[in-house]
C-alpha positions as CSV (number, residue, x, y, z in Angstrom):
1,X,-11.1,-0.3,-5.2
2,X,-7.9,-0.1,-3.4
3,X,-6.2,-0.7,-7.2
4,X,-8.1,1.9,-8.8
5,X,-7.5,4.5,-6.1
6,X,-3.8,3.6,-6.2
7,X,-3.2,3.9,-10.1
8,X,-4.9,7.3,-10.1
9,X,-2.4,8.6,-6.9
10,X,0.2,7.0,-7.5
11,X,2.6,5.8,-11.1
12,X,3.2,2.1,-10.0
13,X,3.4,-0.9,-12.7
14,X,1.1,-3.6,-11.7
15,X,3.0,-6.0,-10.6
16,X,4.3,-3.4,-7.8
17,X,0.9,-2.5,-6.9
18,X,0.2,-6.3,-6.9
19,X,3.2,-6.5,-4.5
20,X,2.3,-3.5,-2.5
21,X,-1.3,-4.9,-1.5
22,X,0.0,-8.6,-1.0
23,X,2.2,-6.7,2.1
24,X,0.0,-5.3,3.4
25,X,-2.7,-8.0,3.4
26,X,0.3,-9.8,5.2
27,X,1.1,-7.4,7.7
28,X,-2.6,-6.4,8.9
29,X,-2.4,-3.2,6.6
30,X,0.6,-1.9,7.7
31,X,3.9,-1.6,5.3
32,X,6.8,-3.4,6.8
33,X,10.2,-1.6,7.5
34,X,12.2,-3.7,5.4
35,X,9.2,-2.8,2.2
36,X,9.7,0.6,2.9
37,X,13.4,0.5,2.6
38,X,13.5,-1.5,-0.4
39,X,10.6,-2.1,-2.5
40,X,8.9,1.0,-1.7
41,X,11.8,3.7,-1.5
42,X,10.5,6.2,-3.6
43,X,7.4,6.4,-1.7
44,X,7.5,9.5,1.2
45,X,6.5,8.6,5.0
46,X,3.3,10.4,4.4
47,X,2.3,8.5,1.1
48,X,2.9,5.3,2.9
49,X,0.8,6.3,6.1
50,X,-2.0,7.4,2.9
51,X,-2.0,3.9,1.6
52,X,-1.9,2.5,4.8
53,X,-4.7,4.2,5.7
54,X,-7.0,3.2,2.6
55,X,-6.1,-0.4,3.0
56,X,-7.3,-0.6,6.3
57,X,-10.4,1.6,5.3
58,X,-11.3,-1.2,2.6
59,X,-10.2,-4.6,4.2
60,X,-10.0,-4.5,7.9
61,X,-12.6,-1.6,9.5
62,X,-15.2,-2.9,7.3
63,X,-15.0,-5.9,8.1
């Protein structure tokens, strides 16, 4: 789900996506500050705070 919804918002190759969900699965949803600068650049604050906020939607509140 959390794929789907970011291929449709967002032009990522997989393995970035793949990359993208593995950080955040290892930082209790949240995108570290070292990500953002580097792997996620091109992403804005608020874009990071969306995906952020659907991780945490899927794997950790319903949980």
């Amino acid at each position: 789900m959390l794929k789907k919804n970011l291929d449709e918002a967002y032009e990522m190759p997989d393995k970035l996506v793949a990359l993208l969900i593995n950080f955040l699965g290892q930082n209790n949803g949240s995108l570290s500050k070292r990500a953002r600068q580097k792997e996620f650049s091109l992403l804005t604050e608020n874009e990071i705070e969306s995906i952020e906020k659907l991780y945490k939607e899927i794997f950790i509140d319903h949980n």
